[in-house]
C-alpha positions in Angstrom: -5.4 39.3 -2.0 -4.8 38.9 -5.8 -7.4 36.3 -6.9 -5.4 35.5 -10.3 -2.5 34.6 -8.5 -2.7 30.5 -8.0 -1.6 28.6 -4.9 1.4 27.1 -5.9 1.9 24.4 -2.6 0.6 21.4 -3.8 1.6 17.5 -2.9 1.7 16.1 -5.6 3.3 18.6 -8.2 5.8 21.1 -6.9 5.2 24.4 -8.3 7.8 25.0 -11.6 10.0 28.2 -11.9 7.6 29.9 -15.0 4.9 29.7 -12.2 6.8 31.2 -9.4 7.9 33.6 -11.4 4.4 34.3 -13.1 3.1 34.6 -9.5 5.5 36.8 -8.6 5.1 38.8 -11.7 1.1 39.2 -11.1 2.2 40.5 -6.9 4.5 43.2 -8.2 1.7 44.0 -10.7 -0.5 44.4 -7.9 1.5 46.0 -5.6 2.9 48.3 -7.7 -0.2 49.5 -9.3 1.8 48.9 -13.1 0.7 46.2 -15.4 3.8 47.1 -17.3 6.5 49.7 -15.8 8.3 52.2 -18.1 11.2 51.8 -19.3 12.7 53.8 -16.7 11.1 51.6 -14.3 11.5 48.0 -15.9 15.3 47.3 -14.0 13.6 47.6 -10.4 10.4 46.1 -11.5 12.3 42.8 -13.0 14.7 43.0 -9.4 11.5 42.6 -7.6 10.2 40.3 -9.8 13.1 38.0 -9.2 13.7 38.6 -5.8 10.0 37.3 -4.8 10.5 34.3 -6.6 13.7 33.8 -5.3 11.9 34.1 -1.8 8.9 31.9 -3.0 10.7 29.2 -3.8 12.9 28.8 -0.8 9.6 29.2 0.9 7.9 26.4 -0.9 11.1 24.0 -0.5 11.2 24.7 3.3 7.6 23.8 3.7 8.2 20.6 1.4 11.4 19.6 3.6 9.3 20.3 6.9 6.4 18.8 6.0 
């Protein structure tokens, strides 16, 4: 587990979109081994990015509406 990355699920703030996407960010990081890809790299490293937080924050907004 990435210990950096912050729990963003909380009651009385929802999380903003800087800290999905910095969460996000800090997985592919991890995951992909790269603190910053090369340039030949950055296009699927930013997709990823965006997709995560794309998929985090429907994820956070379906646990909000079923809560």
């Amino acid at each position: 587990m990435c210990r950096s990355i912050k729990q963003l699920r909380r009651s009385e703030i929802p999380a903003t979109p800087e800290e999905i996407e910095a969460a996000a960010r800090q997985f592919v990081r991890k995951v992909s081994g790269y603190r910053q890809p090369s340039r030949r790299n950055e296009a699927v490293f930013e997709q990823a990015i965006s997709e995560i937080s794309e998929a985090t924050e429907k994820l956070l907004n379906s646990l909000l509406t079923n809560a």
